[in-house]
CHARMM-style PDB file with segment names, atoms N, HN, CA, C and O in Angstrom:
ATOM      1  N   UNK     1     198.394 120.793-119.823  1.00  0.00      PROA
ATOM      2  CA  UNK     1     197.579 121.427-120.831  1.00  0.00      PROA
ATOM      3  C   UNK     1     197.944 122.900-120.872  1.00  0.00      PROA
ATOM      4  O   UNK     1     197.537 123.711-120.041  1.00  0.00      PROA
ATOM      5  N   UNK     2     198.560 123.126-121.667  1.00  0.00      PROA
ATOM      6  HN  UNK     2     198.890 122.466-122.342  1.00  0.00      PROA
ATOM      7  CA  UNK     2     198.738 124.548-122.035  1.00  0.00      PROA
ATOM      8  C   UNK     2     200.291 125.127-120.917  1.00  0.00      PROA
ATOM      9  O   UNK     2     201.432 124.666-120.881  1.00  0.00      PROA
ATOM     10  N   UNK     3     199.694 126.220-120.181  1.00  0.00      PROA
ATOM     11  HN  UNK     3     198.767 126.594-120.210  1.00  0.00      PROA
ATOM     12  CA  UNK     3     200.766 126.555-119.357  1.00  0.00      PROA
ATOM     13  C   UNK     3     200.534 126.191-117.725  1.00  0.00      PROA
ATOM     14  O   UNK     3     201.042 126.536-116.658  1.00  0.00      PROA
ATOM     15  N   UNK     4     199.354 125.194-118.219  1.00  0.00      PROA
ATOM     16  HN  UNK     4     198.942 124.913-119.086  1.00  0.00      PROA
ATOM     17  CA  UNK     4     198.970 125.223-116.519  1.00  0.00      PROA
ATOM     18  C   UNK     4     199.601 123.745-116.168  1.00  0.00      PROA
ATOM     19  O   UNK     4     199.664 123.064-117.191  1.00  0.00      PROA
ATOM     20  N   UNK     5     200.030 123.142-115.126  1.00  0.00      PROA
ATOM     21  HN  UNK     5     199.979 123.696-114.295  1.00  0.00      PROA
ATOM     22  CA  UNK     5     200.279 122.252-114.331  1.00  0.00      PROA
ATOM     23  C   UNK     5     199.404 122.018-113.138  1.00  0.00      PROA
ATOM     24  O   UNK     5     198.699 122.782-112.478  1.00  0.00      PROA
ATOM     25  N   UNK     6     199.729 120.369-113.033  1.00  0.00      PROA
ATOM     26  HN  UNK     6     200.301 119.748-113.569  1.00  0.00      PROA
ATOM     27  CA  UNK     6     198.512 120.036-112.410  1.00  0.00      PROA
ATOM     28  C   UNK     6     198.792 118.981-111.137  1.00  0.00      PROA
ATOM     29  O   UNK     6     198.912 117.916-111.741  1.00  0.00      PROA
ATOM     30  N   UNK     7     198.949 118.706-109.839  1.00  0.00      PROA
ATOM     31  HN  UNK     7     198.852 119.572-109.348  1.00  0.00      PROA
ATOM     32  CA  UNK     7     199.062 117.708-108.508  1.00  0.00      PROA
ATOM     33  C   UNK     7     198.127 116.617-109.241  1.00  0.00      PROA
ATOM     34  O   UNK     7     196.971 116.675-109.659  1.00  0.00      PROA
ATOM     35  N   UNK     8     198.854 115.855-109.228  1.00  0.00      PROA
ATOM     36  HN  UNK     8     199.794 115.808-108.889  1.00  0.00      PROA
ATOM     37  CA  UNK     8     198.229 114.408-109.126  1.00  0.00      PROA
ATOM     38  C   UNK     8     198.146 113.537-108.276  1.00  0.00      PROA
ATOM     39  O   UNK     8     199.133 112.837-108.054  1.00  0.00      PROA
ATOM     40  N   UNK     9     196.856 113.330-107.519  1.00  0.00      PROA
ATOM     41  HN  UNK     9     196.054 113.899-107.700  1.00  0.00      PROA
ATOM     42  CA  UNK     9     197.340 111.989-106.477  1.00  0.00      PROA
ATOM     43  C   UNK     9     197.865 110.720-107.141  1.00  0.00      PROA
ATOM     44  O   UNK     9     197.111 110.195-107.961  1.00  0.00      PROA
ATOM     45  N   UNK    10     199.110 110.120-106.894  1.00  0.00      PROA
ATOM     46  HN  UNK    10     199.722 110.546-106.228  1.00  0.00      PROA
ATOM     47  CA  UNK    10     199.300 108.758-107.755  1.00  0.00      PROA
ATOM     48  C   UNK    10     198.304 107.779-107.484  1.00  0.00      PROA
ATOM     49  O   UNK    10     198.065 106.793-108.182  1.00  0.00      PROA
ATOM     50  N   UNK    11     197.506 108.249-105.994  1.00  0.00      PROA
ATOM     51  HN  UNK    11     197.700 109.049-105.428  1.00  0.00      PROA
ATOM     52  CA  UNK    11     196.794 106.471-105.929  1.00  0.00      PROA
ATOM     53  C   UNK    11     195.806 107.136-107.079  1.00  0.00      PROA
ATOM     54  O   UNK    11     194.846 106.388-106.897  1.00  0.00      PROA
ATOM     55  N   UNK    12     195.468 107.838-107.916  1.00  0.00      PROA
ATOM     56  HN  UNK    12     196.248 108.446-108.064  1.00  0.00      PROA
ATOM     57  CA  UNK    12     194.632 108.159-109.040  1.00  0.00      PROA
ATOM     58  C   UNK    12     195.122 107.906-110.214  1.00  0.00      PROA
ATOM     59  O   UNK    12     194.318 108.061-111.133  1.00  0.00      PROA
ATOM     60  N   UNK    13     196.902 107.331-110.696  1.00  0.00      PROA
ATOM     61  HN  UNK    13     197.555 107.204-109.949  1.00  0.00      PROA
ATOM     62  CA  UNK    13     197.347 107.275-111.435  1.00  0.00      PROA
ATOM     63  C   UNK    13     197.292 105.949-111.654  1.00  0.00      PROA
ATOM     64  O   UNK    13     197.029 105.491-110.542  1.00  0.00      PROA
ATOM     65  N   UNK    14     197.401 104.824-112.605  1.00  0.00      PROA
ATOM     66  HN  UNK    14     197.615 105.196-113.508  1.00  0.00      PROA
ATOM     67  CA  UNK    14     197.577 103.481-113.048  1.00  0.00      PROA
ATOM     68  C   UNK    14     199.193 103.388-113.944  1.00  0.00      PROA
ATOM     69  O   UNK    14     199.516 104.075-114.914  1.00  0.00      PROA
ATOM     70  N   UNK    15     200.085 102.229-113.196  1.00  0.00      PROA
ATOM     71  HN  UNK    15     199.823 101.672-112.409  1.00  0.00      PROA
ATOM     72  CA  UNK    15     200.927 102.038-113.964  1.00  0.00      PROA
ATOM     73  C   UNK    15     200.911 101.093-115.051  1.00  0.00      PROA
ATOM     74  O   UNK    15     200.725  99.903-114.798  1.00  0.00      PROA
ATOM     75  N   UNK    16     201.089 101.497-116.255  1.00  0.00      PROA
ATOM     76  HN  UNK    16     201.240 102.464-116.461  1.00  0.00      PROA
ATOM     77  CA  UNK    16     201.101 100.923-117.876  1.00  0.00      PROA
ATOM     78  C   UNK    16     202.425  99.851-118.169  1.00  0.00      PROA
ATOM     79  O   UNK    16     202.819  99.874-119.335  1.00  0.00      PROA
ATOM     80  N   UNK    17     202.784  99.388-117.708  1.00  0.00      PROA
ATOM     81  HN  UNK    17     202.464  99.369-116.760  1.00  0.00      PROA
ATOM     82  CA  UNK    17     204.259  98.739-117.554  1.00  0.00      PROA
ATOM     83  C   UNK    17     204.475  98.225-119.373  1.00  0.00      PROA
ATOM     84  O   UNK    17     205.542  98.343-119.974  1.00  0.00      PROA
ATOM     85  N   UNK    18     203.406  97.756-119.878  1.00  0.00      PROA
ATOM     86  HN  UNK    18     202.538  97.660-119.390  1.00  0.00      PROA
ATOM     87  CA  UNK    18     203.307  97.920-121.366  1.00  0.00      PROA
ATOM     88  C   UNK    18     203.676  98.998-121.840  1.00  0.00      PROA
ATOM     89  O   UNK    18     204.723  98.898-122.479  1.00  0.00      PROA
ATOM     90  N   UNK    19     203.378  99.690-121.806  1.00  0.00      PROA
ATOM     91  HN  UNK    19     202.527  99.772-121.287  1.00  0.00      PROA
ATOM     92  CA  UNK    19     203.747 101.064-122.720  1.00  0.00      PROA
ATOM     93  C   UNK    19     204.934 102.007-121.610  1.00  0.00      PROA
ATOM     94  O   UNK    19     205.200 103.176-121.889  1.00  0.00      PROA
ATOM     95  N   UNK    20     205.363 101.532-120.758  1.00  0.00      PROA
ATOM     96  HN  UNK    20     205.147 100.582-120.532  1.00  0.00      PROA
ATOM     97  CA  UNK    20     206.207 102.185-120.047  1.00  0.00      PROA
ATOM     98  C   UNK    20     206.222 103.432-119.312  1.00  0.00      PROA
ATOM     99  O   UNK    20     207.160 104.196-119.084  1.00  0.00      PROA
ATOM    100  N   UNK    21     204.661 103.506-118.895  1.00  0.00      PROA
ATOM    101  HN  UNK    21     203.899 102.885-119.080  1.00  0.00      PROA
ATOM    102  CA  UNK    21     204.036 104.984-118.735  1.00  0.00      PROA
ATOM    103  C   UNK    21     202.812 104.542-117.693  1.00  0.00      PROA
ATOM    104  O   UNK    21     202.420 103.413-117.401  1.00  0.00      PROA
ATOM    105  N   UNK    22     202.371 105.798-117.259  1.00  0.00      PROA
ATOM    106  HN  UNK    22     202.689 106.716-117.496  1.00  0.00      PROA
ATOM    107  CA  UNK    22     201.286 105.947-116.205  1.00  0.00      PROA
ATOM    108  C   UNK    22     199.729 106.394-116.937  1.00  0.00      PROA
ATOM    109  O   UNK    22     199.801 106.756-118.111  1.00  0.00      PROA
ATOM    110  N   UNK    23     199.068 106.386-116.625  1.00  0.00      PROA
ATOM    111  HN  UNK    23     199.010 106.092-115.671  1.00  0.00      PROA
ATOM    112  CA  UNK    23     197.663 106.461-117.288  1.00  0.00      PROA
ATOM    113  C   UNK    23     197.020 107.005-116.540  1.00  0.00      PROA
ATOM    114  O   UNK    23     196.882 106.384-115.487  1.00  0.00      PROA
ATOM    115  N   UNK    24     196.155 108.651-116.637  1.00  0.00      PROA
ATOM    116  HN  UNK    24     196.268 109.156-117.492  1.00  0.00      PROA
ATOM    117  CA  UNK    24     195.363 108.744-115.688  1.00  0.00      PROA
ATOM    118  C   UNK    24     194.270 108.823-117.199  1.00  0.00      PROA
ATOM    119  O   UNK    24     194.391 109.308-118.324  1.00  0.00      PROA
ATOM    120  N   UNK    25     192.977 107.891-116.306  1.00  0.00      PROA
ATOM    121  HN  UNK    25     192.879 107.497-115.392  1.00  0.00      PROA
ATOM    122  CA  UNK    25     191.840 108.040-116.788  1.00  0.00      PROA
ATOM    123  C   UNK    25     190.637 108.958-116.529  1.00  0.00      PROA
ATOM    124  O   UNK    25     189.502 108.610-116.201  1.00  0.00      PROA
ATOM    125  N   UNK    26     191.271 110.635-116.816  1.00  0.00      PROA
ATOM    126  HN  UNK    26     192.193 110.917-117.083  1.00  0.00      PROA
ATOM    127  CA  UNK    26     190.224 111.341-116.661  1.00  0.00      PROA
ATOM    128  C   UNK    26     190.287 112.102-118.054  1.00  0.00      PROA
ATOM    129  O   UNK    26     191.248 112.536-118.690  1.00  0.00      PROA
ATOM    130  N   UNK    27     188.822 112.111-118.320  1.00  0.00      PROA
ATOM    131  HN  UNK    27     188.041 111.759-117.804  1.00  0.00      PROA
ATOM    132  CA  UNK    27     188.569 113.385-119.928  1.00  0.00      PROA
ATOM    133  C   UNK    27     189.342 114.743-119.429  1.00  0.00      PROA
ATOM    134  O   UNK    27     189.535 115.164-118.288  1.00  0.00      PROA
ATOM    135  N   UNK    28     189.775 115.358-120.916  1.00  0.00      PROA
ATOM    136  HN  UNK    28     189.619 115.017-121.843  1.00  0.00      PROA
ATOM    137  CA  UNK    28     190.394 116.433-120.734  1.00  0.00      PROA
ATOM    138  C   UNK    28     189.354 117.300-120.276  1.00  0.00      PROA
ATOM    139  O   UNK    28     189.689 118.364-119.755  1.00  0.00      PROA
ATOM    140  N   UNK    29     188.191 117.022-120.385  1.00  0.00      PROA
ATOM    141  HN  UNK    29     187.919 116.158-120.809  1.00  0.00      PROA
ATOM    142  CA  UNK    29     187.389 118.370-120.252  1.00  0.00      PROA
ATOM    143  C   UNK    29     186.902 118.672-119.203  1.00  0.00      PROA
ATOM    144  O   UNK    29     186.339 119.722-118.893  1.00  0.00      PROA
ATOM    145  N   UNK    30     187.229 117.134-118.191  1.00  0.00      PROA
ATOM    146  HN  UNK    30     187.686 116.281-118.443  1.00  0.00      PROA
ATOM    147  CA  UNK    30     187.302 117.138-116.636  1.00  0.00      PROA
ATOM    148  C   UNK    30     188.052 117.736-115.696  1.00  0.00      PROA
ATOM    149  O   UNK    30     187.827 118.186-114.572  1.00  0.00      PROA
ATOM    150  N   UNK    31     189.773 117.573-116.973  1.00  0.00      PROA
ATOM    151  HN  UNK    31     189.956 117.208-117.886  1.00  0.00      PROA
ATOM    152  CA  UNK    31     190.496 117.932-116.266  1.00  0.00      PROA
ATOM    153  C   UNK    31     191.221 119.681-116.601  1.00  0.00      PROA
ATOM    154  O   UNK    31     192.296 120.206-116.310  1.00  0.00      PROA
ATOM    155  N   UNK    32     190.307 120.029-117.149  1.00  0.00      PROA
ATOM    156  HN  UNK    32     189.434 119.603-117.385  1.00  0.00      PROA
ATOM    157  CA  UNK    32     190.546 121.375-117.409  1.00  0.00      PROA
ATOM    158  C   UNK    32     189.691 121.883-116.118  1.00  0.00      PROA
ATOM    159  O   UNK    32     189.998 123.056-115.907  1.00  0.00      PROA
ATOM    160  N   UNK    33     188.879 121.490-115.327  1.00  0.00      PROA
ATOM    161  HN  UNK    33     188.629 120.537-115.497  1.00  0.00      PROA
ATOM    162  CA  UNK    33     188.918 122.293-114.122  1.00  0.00      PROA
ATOM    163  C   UNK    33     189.617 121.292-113.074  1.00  0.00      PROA
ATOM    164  O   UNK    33     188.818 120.727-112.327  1.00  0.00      PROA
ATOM    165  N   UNK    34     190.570 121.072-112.948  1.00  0.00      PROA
ATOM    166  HN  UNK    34     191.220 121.531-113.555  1.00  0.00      PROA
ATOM    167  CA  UNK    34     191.450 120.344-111.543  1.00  0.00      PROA
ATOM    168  C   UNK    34     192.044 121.510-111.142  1.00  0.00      PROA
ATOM    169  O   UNK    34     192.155 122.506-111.857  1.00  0.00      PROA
ATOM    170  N   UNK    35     192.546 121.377-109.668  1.00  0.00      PROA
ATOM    171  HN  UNK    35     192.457 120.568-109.087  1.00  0.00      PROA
ATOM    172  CA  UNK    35     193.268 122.208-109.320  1.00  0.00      PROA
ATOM    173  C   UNK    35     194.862 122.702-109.990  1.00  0.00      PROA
ATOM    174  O   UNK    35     195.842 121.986-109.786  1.00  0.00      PROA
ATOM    175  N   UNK    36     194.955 123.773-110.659  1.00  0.00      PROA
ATOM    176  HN  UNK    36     194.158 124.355-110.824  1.00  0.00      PROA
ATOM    177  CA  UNK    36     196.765 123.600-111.163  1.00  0.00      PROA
ATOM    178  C   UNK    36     197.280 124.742-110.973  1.00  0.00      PROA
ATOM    179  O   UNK    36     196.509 125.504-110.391  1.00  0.00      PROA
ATOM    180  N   UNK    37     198.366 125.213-111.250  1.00  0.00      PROA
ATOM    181  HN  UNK    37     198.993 124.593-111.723  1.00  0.00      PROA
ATOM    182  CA  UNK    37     199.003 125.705-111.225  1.00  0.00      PROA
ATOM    183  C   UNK    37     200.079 126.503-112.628  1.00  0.00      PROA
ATOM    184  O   UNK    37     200.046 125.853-113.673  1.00  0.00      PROA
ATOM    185  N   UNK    38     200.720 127.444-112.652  1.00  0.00      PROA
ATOM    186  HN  UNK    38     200.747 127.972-111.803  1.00  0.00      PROA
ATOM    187  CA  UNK    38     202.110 128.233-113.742  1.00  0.00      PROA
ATOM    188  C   UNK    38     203.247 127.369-112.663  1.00  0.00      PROA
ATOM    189  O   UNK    38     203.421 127.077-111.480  1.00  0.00      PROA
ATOM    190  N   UNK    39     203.822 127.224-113.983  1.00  0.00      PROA
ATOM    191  HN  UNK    39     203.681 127.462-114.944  1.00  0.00      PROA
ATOM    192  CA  UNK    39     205.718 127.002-113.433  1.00  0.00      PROA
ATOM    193  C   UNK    39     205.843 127.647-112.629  1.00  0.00      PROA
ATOM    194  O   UNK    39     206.372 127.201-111.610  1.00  0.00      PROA
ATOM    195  N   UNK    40     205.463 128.875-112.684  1.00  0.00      PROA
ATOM    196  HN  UNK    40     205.034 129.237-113.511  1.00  0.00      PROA
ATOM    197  CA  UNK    40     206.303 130.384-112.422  1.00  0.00      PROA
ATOM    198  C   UNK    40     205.198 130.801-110.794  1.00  0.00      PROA
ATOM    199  O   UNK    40     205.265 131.896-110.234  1.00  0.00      PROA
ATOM    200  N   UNK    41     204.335 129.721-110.349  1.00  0.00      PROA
ATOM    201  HN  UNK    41     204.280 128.831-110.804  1.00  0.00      PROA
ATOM    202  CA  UNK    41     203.603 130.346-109.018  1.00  0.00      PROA
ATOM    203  C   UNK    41     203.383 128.708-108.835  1.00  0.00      PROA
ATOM    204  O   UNK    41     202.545 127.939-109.306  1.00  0.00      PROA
ATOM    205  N   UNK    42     204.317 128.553-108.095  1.00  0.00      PROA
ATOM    206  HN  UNK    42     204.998 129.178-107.712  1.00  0.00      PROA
ATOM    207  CA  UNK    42     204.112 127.122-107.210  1.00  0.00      PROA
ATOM    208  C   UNK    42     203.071 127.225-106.109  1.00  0.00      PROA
ATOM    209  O   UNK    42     203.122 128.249-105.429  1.00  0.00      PROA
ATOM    210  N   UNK    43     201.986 126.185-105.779  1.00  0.00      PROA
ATOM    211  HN  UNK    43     201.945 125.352-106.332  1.00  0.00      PROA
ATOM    212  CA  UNK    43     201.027 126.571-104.713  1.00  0.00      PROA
ATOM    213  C   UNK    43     201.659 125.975-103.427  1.00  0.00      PROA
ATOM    214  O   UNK    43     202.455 125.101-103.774  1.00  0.00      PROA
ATOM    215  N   UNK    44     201.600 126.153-101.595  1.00  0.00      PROA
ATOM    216  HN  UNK    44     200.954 126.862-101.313  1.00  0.00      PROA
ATOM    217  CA  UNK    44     202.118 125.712-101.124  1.00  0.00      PROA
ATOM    218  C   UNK    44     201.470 124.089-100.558  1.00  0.00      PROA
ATOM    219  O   UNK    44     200.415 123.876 -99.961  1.00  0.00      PROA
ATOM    220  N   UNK    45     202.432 123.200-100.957  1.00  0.00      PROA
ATOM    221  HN  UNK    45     203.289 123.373-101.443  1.00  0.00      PROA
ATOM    222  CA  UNK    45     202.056 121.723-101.298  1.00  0.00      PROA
ATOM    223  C   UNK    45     201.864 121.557 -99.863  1.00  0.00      PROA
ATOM    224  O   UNK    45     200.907 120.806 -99.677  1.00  0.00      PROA
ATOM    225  N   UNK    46     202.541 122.070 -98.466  1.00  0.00      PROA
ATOM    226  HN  UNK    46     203.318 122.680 -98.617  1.00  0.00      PROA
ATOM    227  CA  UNK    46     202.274 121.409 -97.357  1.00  0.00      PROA
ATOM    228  C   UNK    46     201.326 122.357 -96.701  1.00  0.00      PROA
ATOM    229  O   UNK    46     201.359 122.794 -95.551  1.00  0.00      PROA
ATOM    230  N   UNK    47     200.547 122.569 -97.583  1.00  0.00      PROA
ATOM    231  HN  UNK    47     200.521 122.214 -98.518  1.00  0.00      PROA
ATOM    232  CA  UNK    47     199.222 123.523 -97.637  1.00  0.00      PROA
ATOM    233  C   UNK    47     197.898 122.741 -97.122  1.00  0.00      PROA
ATOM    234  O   UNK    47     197.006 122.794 -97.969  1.00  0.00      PROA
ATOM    235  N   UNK    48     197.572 122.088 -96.050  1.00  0.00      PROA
ATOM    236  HN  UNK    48     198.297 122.045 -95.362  1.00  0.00      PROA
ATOM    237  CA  UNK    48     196.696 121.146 -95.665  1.00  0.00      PROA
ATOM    238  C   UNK    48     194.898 121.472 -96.775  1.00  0.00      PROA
ATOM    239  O   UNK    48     194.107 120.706 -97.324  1.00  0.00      PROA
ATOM    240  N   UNK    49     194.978 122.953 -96.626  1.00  0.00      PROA
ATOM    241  HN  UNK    49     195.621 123.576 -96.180  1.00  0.00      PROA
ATOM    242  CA  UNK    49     193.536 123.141 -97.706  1.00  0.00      PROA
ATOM    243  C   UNK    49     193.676 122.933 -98.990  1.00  0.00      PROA
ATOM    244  O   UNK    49     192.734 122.914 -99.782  1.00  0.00      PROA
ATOM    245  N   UNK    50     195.311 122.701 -99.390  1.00  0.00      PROA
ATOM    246  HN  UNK    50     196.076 122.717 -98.747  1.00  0.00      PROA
ATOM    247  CA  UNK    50     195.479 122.740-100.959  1.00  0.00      PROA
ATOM    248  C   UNK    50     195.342 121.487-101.396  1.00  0.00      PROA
ATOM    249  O   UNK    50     194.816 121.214-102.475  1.00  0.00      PROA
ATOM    250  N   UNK    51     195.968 120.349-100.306  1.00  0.00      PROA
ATOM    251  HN  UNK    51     196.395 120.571 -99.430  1.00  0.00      PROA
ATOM    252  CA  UNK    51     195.753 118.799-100.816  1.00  0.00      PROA
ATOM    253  C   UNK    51     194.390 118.937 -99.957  1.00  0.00      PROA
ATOM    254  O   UNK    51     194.947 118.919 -98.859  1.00  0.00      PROA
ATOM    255  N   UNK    52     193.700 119.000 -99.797  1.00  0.00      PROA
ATOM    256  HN  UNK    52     193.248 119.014-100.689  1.00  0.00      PROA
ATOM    257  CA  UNK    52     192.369 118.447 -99.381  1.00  0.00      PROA
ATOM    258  C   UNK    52     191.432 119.276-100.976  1.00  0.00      PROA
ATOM    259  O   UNK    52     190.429 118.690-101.381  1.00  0.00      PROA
ATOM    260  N   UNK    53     191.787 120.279-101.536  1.00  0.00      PROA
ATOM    261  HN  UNK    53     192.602 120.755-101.206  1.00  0.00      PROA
ATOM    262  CA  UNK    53     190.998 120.661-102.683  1.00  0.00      PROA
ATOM    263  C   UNK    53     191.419 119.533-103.621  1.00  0.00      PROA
ATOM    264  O   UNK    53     190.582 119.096-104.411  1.00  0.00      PROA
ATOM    265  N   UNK    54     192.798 118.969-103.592  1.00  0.00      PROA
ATOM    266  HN  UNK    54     193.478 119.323-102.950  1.00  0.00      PROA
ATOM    267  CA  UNK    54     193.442 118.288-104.666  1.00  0.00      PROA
ATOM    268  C   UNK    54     192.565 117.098-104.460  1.00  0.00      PROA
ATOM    269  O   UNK    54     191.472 116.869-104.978  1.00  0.00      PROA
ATOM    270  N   UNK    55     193.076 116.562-103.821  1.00  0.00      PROA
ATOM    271  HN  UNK    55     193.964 116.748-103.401  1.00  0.00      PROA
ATOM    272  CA  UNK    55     192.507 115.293-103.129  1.00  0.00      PROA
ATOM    273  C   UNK    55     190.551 115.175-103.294  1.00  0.00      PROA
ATOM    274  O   UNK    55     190.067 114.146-103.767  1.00  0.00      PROA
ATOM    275  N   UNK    56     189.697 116.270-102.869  1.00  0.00      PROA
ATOM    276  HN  UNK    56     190.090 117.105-102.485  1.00  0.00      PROA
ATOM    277  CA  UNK    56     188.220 116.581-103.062  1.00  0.00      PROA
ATOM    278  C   UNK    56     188.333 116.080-104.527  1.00  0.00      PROA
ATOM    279  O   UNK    56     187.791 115.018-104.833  1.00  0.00      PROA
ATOM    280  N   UNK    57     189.047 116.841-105.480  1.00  0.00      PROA
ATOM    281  HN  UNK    57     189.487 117.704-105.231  1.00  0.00      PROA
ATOM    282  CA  UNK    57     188.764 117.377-106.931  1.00  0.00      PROA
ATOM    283  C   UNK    57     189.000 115.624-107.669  1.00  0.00      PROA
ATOM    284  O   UNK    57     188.239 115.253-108.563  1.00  0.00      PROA
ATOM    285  N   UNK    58     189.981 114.821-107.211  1.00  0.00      PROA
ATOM    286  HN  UNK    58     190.599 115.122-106.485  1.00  0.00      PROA
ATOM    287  CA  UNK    58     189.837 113.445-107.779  1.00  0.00      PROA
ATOM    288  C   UNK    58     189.112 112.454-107.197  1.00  0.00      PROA
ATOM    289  O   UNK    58     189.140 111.265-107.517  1.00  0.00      PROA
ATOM    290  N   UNK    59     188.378 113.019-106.228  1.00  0.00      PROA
ATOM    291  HN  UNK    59     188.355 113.984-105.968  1.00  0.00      PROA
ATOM    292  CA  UNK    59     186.997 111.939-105.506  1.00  0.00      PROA
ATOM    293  C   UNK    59     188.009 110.429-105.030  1.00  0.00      PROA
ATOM    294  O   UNK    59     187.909 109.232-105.302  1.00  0.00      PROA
ATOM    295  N   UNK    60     188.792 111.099-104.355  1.00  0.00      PROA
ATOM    296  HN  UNK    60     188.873 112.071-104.134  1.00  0.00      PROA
ATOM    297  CA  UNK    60     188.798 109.584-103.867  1.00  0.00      PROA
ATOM    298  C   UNK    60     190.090 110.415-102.293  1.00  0.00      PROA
ATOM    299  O   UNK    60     190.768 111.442-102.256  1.00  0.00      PROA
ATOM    300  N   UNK    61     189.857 109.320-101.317  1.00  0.00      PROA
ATOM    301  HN  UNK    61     189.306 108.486-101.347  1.00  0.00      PROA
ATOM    302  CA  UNK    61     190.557 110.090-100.062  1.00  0.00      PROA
ATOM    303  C   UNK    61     192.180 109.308-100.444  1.00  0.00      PROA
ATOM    304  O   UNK    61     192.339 108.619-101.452  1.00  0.00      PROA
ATOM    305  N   UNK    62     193.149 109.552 -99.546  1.00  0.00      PROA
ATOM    306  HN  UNK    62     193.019 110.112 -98.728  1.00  0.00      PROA
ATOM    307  CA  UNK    62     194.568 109.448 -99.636  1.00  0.00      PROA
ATOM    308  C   UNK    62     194.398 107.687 -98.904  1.00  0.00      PROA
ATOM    309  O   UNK    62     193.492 107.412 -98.116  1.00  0.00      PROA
ATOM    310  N   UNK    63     195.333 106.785 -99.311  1.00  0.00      PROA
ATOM    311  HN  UNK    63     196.069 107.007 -99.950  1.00  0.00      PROA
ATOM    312  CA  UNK    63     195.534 105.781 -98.532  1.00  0.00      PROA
ATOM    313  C   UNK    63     195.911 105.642 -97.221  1.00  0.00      PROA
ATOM    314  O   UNK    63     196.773 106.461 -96.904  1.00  0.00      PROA
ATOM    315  N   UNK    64     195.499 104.737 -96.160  1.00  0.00      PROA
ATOM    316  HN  UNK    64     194.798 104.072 -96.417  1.00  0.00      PROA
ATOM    317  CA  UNK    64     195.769 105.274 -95.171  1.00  0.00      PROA
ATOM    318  C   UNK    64     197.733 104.808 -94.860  1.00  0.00      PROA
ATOM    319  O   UNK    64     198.244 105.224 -93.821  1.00  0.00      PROA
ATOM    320  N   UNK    65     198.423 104.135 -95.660  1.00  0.00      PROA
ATOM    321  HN  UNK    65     198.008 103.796 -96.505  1.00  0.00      PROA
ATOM    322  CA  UNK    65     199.540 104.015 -95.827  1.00  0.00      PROA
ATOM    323  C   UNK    65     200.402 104.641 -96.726  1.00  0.00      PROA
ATOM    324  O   UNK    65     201.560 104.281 -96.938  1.00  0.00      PROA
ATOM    325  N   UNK    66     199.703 105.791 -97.371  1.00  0.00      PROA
ATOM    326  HN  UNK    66     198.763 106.083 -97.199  1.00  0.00      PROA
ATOM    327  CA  UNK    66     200.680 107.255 -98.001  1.00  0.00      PROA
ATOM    328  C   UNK    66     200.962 107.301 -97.378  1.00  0.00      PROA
ATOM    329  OT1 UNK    66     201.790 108.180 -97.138  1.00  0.00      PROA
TER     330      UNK     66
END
C-alpha cells in the first residue's frame, strides 16, 4: 500500500492454486496498521522483538515446524 511494505507470516497467507496466487484475508483498513516498512529502511528481520511485533500484529503464534 503506497510506499510502505509489509512481513507477512505465510502460515497467515492461503494458497489460491485457482487463480495462481496467495490470498491474505485481512481488510485494508486492518492492514494499514501492520507492522511495515520503506524499500529504502529495511527493519532487522533477525530482530527477535521485530517478529514477535509481526507475529503479535497477525494473532496467531509461528508453527512449531517453521
Amino acid at each position: 500500500m503506497g510506499n510502505k511494505s509489509f512481513a507477512i507470516p505465510w502460515h497467515v497467507i492461503d494458497l489460491d492454486s485457482d487463480r495462481h496466487g496467495y490470498i491474505l484475508d485481512i481488510p485494508k483498513n486492518e492492514l494499514k496498521n501492520a507492522p511495515g516498512f520503506d524499500k529504502n529502511n529495511w527493519p532487522d528481520t533477525e530482530n527477535p522483538d521485530w517478529d514477535m511485533e509481526v507475529q503479535g500484529f497477525y494473532g496467531k503464534t509461528r508453527p512449531q515446524n517453521a
